[in-house]
C-alpha positions in Angstrom: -23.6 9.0 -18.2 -25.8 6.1 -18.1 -27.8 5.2 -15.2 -26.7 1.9 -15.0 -24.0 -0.4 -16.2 -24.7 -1.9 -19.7 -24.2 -4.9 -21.5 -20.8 -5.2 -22.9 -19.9 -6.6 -25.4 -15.8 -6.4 -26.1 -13.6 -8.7 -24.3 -13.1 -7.0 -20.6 -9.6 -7.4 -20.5 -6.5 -5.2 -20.7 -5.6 -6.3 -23.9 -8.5 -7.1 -26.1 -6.3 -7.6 -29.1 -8.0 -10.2 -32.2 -5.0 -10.8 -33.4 -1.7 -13.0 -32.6 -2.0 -16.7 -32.3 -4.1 -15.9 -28.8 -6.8 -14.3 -28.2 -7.7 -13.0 -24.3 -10.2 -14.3 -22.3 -11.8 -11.2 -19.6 -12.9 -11.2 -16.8 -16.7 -12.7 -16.7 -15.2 -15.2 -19.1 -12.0 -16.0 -16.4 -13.1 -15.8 -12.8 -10.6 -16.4 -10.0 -13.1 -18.1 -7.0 -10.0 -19.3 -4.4 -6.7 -20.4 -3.8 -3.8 -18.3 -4.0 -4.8 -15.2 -5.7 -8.4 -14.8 -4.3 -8.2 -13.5 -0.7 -5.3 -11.1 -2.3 -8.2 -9.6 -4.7 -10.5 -9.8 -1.9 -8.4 -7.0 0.7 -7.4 -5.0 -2.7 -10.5 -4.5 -3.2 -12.2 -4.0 0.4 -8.7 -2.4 1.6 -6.4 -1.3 -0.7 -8.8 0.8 -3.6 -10.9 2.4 -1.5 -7.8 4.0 0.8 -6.4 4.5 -2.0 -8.7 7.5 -3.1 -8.3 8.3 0.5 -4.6 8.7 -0.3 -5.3 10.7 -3.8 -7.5 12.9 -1.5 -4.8 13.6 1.1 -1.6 13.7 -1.4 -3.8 16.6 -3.6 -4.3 14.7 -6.9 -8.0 15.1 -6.4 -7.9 18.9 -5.6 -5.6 19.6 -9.1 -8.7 18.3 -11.1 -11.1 19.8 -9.1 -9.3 23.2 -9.3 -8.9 22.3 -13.7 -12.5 22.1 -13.1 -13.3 24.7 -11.9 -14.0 23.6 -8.4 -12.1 25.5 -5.7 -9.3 27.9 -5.2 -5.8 27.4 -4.8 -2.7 25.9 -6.5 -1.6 22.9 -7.9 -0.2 20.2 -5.6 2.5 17.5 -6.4 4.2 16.6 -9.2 3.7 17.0 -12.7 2.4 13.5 -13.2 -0.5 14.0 -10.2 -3.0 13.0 -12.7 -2.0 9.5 -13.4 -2.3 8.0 -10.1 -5.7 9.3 -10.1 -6.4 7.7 -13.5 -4.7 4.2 -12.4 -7.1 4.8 -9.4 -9.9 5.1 -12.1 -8.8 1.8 -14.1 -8.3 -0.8 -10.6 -11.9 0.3 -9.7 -13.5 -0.2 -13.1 -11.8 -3.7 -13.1 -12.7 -4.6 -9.4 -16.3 -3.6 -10.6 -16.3 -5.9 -12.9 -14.9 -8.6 -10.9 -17.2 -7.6 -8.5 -19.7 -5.0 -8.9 -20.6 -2.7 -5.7 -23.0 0.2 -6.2 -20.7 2.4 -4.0 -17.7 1.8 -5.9 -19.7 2.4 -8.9 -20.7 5.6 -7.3 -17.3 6.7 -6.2 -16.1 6.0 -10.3 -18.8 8.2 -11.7 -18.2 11.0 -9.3 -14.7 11.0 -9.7 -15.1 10.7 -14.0 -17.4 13.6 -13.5 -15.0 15.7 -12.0 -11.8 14.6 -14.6 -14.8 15.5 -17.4 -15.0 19.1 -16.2 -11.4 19.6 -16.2 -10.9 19.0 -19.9 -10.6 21.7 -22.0 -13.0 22.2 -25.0 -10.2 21.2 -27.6 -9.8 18.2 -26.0 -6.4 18.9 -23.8 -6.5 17.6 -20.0 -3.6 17.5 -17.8 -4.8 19.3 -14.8 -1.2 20.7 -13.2 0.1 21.8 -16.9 -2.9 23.7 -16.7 -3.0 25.3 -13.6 0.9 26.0 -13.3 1.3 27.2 -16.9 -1.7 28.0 -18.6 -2.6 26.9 -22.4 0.9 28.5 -23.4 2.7 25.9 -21.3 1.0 22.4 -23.1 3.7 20.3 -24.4 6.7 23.2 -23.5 9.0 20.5 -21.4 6.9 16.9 -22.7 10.5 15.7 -22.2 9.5 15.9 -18.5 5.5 17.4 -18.2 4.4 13.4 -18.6 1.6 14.8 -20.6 1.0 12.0 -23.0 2.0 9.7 -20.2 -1.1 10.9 -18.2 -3.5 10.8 -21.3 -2.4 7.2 -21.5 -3.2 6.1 -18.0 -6.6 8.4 -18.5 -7.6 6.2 -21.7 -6.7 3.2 -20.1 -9.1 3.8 -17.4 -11.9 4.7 -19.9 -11.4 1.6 -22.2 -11.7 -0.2 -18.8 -14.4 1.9 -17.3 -16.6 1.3 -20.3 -15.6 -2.3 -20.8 -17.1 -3.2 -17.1 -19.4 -0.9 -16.1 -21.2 0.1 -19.8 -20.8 3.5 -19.0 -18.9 6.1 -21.2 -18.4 9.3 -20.0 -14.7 8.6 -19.4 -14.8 7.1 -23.0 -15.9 9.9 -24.1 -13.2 11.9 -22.6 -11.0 9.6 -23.8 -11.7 10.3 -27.7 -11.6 13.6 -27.4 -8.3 14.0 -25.8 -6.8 11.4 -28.7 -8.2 13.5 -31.4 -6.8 16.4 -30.2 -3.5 14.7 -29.8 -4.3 13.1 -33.4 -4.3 16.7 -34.5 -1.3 17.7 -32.9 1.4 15.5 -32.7 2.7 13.7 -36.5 4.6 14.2 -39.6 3.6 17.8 -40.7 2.5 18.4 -37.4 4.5 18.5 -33.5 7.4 16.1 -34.1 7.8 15.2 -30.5 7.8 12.4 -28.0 7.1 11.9 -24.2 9.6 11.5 -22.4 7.8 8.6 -20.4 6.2 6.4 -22.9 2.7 4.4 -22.2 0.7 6.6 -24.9 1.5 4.1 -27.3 -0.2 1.2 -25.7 -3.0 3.1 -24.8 -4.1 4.5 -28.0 -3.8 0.7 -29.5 -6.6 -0.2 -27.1 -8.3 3.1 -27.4 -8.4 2.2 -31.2 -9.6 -2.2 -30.3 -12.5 -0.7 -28.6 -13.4 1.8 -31.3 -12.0 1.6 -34.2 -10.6 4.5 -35.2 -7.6 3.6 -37.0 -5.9 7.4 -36.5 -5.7 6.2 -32.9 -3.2 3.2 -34.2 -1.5 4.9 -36.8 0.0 7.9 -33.6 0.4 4.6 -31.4 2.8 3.7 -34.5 3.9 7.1 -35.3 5.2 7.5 -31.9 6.6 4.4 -31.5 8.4 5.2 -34.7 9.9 8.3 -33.8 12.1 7.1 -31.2 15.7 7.0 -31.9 15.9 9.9 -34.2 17.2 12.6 -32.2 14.2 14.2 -31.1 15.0 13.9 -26.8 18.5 14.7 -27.3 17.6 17.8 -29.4 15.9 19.1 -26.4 19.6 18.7 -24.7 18.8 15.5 -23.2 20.4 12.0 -23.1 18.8 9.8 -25.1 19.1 6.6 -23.5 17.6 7.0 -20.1 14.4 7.6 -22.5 14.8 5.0 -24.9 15.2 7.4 -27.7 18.6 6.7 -28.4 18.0 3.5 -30.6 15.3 2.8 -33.2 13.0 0.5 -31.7 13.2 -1.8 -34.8 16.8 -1.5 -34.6 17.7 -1.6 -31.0 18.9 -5.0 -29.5 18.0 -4.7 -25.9 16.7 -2.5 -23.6 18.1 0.3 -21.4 17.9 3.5 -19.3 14.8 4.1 -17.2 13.6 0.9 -16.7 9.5 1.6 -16.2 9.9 3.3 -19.4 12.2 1.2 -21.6 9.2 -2.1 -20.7 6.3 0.2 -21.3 7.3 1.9 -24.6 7.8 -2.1 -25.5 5.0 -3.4 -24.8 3.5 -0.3 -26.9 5.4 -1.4 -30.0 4.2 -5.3 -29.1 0.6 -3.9 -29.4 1.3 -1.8 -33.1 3.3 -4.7 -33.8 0.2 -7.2 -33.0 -2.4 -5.0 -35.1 -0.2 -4.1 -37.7 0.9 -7.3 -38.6 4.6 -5.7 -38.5 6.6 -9.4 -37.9 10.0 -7.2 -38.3 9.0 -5.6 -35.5 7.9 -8.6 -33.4 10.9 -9.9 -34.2 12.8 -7.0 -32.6 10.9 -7.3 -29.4 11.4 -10.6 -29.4 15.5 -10.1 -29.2 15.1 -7.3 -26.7 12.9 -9.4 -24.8 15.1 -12.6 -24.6 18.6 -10.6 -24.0 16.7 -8.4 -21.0 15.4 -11.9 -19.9 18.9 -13.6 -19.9 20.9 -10.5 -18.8 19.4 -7.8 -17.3 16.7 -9.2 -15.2 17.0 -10.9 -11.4 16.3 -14.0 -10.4 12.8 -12.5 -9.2 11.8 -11.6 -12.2 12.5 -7.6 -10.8 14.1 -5.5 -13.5 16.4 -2.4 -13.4 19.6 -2.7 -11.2 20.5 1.2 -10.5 19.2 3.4 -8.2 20.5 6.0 -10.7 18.5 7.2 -12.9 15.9 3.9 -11.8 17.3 1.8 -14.7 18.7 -1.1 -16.3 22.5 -1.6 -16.0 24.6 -3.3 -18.3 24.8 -6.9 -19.7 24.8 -9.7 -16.1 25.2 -6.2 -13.7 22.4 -7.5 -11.1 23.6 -6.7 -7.8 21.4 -7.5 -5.1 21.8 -5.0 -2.3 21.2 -2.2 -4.8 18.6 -3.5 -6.9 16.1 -0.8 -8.2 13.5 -3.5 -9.2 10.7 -1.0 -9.1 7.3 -2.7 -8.6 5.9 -1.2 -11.6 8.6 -2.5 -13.4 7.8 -5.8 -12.8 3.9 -5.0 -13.8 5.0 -3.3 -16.9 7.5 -6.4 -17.4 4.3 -8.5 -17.0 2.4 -6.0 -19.5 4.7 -7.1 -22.6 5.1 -10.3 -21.9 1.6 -11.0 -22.2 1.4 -9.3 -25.2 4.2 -11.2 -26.8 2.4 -14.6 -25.6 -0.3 -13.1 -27.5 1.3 -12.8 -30.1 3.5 -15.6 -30.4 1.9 -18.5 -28.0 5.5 -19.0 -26.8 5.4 -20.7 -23.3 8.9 -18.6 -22.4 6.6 -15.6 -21.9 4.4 -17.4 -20.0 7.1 -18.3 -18.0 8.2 -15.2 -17.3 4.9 -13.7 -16.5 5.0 -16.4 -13.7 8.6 -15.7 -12.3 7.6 -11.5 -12.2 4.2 -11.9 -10.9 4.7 -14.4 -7.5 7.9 -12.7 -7.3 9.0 -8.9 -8.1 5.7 -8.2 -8.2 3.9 -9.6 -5.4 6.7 -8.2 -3.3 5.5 -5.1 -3.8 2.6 -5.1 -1.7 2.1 -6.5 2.1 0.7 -9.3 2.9 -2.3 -6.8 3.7 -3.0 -5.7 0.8 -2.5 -1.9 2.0 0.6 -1.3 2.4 3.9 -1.2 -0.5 7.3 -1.1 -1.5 8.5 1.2 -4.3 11.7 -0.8 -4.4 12.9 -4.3 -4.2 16.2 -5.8 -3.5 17.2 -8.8 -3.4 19.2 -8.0 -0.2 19.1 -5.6 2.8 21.7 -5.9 5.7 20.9 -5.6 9.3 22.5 -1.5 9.3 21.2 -0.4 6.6 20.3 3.5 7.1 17.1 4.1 5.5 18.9 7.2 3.0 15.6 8.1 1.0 12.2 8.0 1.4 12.0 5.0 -1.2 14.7 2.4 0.8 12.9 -0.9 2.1 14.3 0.4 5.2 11.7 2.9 5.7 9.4 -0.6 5.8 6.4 -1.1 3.6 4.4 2.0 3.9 1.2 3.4 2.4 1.6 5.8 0.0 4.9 7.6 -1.7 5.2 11.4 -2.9 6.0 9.6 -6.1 3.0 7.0 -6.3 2.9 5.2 -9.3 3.4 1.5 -7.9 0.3 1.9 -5.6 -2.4 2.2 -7.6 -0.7 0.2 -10.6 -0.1 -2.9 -8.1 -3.9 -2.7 -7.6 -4.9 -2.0 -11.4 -2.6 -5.6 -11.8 -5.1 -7.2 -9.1 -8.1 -6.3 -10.0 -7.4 -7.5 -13.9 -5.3 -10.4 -13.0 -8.0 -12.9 -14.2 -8.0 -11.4 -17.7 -3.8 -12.7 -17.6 -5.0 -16.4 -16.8 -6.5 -18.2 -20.0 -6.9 -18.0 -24.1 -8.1 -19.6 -26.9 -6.5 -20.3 -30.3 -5.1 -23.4 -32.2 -8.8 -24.8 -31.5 -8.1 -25.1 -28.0 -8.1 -23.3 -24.6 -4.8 -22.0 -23.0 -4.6 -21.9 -19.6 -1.1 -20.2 -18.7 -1.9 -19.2 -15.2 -2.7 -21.9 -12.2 -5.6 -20.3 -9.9 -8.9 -22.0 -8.9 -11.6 -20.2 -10.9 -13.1 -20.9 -13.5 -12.6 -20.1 -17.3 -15.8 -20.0 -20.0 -14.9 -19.8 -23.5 -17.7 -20.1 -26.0 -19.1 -24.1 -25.4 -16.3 -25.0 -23.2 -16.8 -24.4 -19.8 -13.7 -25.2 -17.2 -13.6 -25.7 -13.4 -10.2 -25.4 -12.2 -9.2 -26.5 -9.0 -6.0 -26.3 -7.1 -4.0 -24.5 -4.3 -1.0 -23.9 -6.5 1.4 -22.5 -5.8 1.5 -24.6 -2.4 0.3 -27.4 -3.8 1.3 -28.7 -7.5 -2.1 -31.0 -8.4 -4.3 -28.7 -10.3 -7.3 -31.0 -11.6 -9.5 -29.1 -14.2 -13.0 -30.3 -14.7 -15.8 -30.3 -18.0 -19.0 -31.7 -18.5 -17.4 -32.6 -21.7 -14.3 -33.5 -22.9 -12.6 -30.4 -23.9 -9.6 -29.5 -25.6 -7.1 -27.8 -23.0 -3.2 -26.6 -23.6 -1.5 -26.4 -20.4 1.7 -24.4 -19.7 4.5 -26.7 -18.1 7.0 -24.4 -16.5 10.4 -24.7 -17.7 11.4 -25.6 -14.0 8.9 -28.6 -14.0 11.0 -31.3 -14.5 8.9 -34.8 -13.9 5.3 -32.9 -14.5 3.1 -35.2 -15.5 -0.5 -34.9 -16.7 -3.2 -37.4 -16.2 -0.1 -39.8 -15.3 1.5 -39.4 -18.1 5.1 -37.2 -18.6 4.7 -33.7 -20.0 7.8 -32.0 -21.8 8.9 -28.8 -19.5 9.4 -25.2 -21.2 6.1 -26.2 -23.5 2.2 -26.9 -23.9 1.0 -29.8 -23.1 -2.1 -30.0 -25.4 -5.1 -32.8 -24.0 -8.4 -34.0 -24.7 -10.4 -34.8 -21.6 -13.1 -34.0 -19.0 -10.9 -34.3 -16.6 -7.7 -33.3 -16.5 -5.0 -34.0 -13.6 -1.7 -31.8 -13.8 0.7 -32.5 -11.5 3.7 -30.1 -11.4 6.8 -31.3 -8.7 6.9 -28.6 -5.9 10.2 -30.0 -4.6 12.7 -27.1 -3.2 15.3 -26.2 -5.8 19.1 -24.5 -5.0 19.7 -22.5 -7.9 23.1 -20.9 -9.1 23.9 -17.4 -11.1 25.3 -17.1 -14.4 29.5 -16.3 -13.1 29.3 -13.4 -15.3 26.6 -12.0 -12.5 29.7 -10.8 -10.4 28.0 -9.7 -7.3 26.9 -13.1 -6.2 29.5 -15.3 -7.9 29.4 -18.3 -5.6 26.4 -17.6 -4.3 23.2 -19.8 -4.0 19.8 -19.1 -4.1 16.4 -21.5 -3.0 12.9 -21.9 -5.5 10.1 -24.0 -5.0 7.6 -24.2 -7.5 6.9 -20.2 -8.8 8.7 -18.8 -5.5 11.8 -17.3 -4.8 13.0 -17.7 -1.2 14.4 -14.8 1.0 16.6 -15.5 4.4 14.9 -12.9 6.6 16.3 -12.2 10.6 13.3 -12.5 12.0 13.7 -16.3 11.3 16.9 -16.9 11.7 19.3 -16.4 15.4 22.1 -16.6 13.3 23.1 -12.8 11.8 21.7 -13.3 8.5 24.3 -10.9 6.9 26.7 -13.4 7.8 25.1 -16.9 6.7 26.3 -19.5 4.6 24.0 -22.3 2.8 24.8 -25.9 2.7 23.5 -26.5 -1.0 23.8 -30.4 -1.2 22.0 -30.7 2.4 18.4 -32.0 2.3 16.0 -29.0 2.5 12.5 -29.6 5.1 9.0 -28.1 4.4 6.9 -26.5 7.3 3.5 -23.9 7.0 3.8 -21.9 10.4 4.7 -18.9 9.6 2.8 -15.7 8.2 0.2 -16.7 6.2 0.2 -20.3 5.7 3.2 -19.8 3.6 5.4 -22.8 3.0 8.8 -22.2 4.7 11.9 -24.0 3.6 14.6 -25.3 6.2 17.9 -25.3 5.0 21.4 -26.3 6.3 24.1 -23.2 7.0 26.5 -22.3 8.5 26.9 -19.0 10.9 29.7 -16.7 9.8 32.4 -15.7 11.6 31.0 -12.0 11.7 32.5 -8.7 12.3 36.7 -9.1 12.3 38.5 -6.0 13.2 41.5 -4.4 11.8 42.0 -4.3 7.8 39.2 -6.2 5.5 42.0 -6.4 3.0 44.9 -8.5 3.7 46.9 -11.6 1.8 45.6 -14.9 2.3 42.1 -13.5 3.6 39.5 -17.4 3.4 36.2 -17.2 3.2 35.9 -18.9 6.2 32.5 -19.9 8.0 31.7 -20.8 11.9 29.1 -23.7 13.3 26.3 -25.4 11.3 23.1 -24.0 12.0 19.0 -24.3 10.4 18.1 -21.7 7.7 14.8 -20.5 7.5 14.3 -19.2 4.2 10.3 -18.2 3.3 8.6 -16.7 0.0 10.2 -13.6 -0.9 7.3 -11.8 -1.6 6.2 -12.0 1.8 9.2 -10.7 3.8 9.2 -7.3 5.3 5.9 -8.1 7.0 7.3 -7.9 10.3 10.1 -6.3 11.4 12.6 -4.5 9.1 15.7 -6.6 9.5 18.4 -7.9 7.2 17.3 -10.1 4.6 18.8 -11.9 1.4 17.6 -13.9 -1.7 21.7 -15.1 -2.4 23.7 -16.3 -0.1 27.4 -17.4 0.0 27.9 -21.2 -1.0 28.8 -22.8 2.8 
C-alpha cells in the first residue's frame, strides 16, 4: 500500500465509461461548494460515515473479516451478505476522501482494506461468512441466496473507487484477484450459474474501465446473458422475483425484487455501453420507459409490495403499502445515469431528478444519521409498527438488514460525479447545485439555491458552450430571457448564463388506471413532492381533503428552511360507526381548513404521525 495518495489519472467517478454520447465528469472536475446538496455532504461525511463503521463494528460485519483473517476466535455474525455493507462502507469513504481528503479517514480506509486483504483466500475467493460457516466446500453451494458475487461486486466497487481517489491499490489488488478467480470459474465450459442478487455485472464493467482487462467485460456480459434460461428455476426457484425468468434482451419490463431487477439493468446498460450492443440499449430503453410510466410513484420510489420487496403489476402503486426501498431509488438513479450516458436523452435526466430529491432523499433524516429502509407515500395516524422495517418504528440508525445505510451515503459522497458531462462539443450540466464544474479549457461557476430558488446563473471567463437540462415540468423556463423548450437541452453560447426555471406550486393528478388514488391529488413544486404530515396540520390528516383549484401560499418556517406549501382542505367527517358499507354511502367532507403540506423527503423528522403524498380531491 502506498504511503500516500497518488495522482490519478482516470475519471473519479462511478461510472468512468468513454463511451455513449456523454462522457462523466468526477469529482475534482465537478465540485458541489453550497446550496442544497452541500451541508447534506457535509454531516454524511462528519456524521453519518464515520458511525457508520461504528455500526459495522457493533452489528459484527467487521469481526466476520477479521475472523476470515485470521484475527480472533468465534463465529460468524449476521447474515450472509455481512460483507457488503462493509464494502459500501469502503466505497462512501473513498468518495468522501476525494471530495474531501482527511488523514484519519484515510487511515480508517487503509486499516479496514488491510483487514478485507487478509481474509482473501490465495485463489482469489473472499466472502468472509461462506467461509467461516461452510468452509471451501460450501463456495457457490446456494449462490441462489449466499450473495456471493453480489458481495464481490460491492468489494470491486469500493476498490475502483478507493484507487480512483486516494491512488492507493491494495483494495485494487484484491479486487483483480477475486475477478480472475471468478473469470476462472463461472462461463460457458465452466460453472453455468448466476447470483441470485445481481450487481456483479456492473462491477466488473468498471473493474474492466479502470484496467482493461477485457475478461472482466466479457463475465459482466456473460452473466448478463445467462439470465432467462432456466438456470434459478433449476435450482427450484421462481424465476421472476430474480429476474431470470425473461432474457434481458427479450424482456419488456421489469419485475420481482425490485433492488435487483434496477441493478442487473443498469449492469446490462454498462455491457451495453462498452459493447456497443444498440439491441440491447434498445431493450433497456423499453424496460426503462414502461417501469417509468407504470411501475414507478410519483416520488420517483420503486417496488409497490412488501412481498417479496418488489415491483407489482402494470399502474399497481398503492401508497400506504409502498415498498419503495431507498436503495431502490439509488439503484434507479444508477441506470438512469448510465442510460443518459448513453443516450443524452433529457427523460433520464429527468428522472434522476424526481428519484434523487424525492425517494431517495427520503431515505435519510434531515441529520444525516439516521434512515428509512422503506418509503410510503402514506402512513395513517394507527398504524402498528408490524416489522422492524415499518416507518412506524421512525427513522432509526441502523437495520439487521443494512444495505440502504451505507449505499445512501456511497450516493452522497459521489453525487458531484452525477451533475455535469461533456459531448456534442459542449458541457452538460443535468443537475442544478452551486459548485463548480472544470472540463478541459472551460471552467464553470454555478450559482443558485435551487431547488428553493429557480435562477441558477452560471459564470466563465469566457464564453463557453453549455447544454442545460429543462425539466419536463418547466413550463415558461427561460434562459438569458429568452423561452427554453421543457423535456429538452437548451444548448447556449455565453459567459454568462441566467436560467430561470418557474418554481410555482403544482396540483398533480394519477393516471385512473393507478386505482388506489383514483381521485386523488397530489402537490410539486419545482423537483419536490409534497407530504401532508400531522404535525402540521390540527385537522386529522387521515381524514383531509384538498381544494385543488384554490390558490396555494409559500412560507420557510419550518425544519430546515424548507419551503412549506399552504393549501385549501377540507376536514373529513372522520370516524362514522356502524357498517362502512352501505347504499348511497358520499364521499362527504366537513369545514374548510389550511393544509400544510412540506417536502416529502423531510417528513418523519419529528414525530411519527400520519402522513400522505395523495389526498382525496375536496
Amino acid at each position: 500500500m502506498s504511503s500516500s495518495p497518488e495522482t490519478v489519472t482516470t475519471s473519479r467517478t462511478p461510472a468512468a465509461t468513454a463511451k455513449g454520447r456523454r462522457h462523466p465528469l468526477g469529482l475534482g472536475q465537478v465540485a458541489i461548494t453550497g446550496g442544497f446538496w452541500a451541508p447534506r455532504q457535509a454531516r454524511n461525511g462528519a456524521d453519518a460515515i464515520p458511525s457508520g463503521q461504528d455500526q459495522l463494528e457493533k452489528a459484527g460485519n467487521l469481526h466476520n473479516l477479521r475472523l476470515a483473517a485470521g484475527i480472533g476466535e468465534g463465529e460468524a455474525i449476521g447474515p450472509v451478505f455481512a460483507d457488503s455493507d462493509v464494502y459500501k462502507w469502503l466505497e462512501a469513504a473513498a468518495w468522501e476522501y476525494g471530495r474531501n481528503p482527511d488523514d484519519d479517514l484515510l487511515r480508517r480506509i487503509r486499516e479496514l482494506t488491510a483487514v478485507v486483504a487478509a481474509a482473501q483466500r490465495d485463489d482469489g475467493y473472499l466472502d468472509s461468512v461462506v467461509q467461516l460457516r461452510y468452509g471451501d466446500e460450501g463456495r457457490y453451494q446456494q449462490l441462489v441466496w449466499s450473495h456471493e458475487h453480489y458481495c464481490a461486486g460491492h468489494l470491486i466497487q469500493a476498490a475502483v473507487a478507493q484507487v480512483r481517489c486516494t491512488g492507493d491499490r491494495a483494495l485494487l489488488d484484491v479486487a483483480t484477484k477475486l475477478a480472475d478467480h471468478l473469470v476462472a470459474t463461472f462461463g460457458d465450459g465452466k460453472t453455468v450459474d448466476v447470483d441470485g442478487h445481481p450487481v456483479i455485472e456492473m462491477a466488473l464493467v468498471e473493474l474492466y474501465r479502470e484496467t482493461g482487462t477485457a475478461a472482466y467485460l466479457d463475465l459482466a456480459t456473460w452473466f448478463v446473458e445467462a439470465r432467462g434460461h432456466g438456470i434459478i428455476e433449476r435450482h427450484g426457484h421462481s424465476p421472476a422475483y430474480f429476474s431470470d425468468r425473461v432474457p434481458v434482451r427479450e424482456a419488456t419490463s421489469v419485475e420481482g425484487h425490485s433492488v435487483r431487477a434496477v441493478y442487473l439493468a443498469a449492469g446490462a446498460a454498462d455491457v451495453a455501453l462498452e459493447t456497443g450492443d444498440a439491441e440491447l440499449l434498445d431493450a433497456l430503453q423499453r424496460q426503462f420507459d414502461h417501469m417509468w410510466s407504470t411501475k414507478t410513484y410519483v416520488t420517483g420510489g420503486l417496488g409497490a409490495r412488501w412481498e417479496g420487496e418488489a415491483f407489482g403489476d402494470e399502474y399497481e402503486l398503492p401508497p400506504d403499502r409502498a415498498y419503495a426501498e431507498t436503495c431502490a431509488a439509488i439503484g434507479g438513479i444508477q441506470w438512469a445515469w448510465r442510460m443518459l450516458l448513453a443516450t443524452g436523452e433529457a427523460a433520464y435526466g429527468d428522472a434522476i431528478e424526481r428519484m434523487l430529491y424525492n425517494g431517495f432523499l427520503a431515505g435519510v433524516s434531515l441529520g444525516g444519521s439516521e434512515y428509512f429502509y422503506v418509503n410510503p407515500l402514506q402512513l395513517r395516524g394507527a398504524a402498528y409498527p408490524d416489522t422492524g422495517r415499518s416507518p412506524a418504528h421512525g427513522r432509526r440508525g441502523w437495520f439487521d438488514c443494512a444495505c440502504c445505510p451505507p449505499n445512501i451515503m456511497r450516493t452522497l459522497s459521489s453525487l458531484d460525479g452525477y451533475l455535469a458531462t461533456t459531448g456534442d462539443d459542449a458541457v452538460q450540466i443535468h443537475q442544478y447545485a452551486a459548485g463548480t464544474i472544470k472540463a478541459g479549457d472551460v471552467e464553470l461557476t454555478v450559482e443558485t439555491n435551487y431547488p428553493w430558488d429557480g435562477a441558477v446563473r452560471i459564470t466563465s471567463a469566457a464564453p463557453a458552450v453549455v447544454d442545460l437540462r429543462i425539466p419536463a415540468w418547466a413550463e415558461g423556463a427561460t434562459v438569458n430571457g429568452e423561452r427554453v423548450e421543457p423535456g429538452t437541452y437548451a444548448r447556449v453560447t455565453a459567459a454568462q448564463i441566467d436560467l430561470q426555471l418557474p418554481l410555482e406550486s403544482r396540483v398533480v393528478g394519477a393516471d385512473p388506471r393507478i386505482d388506489a388514488v383514483r381521485g386523488c391529488v397530489a402537490l410539486e413544486r419545482g423537483p419536490l413532492v409534497y407530504a401532508v404530515e400531522q404535525a402540521d396540520n390540527e385537522a386529522n390528516v387521515d381524514d383531509l381533503h384538498l381544494v385543488p383549484e384554490a390558490p396555494v401560499a409559500e412560507s420557510t418556517n419550518l425544519l430546515d428552511g424548507v419551503t412549506v406549501l399552504k393549501a385549501k382542505g377540507r376536514a373529513g367527517t372522520g370516524h362514522r360507526p356502524g357498517w362502512s358499507f352501505e347504499v348511497g354511502v358520499e364521499d362527504s367532507t366537513g369545514d374548510e381548513v389550511e393544509v400544510t403540506a412540506i417536502p416529502y423527503y423531510a417528513w418523519a423528522n419529528r414525530e411519527i404521525g400520519a402522513m400522505r403524498v395523495w389526498l382525496p380531491r375536496a
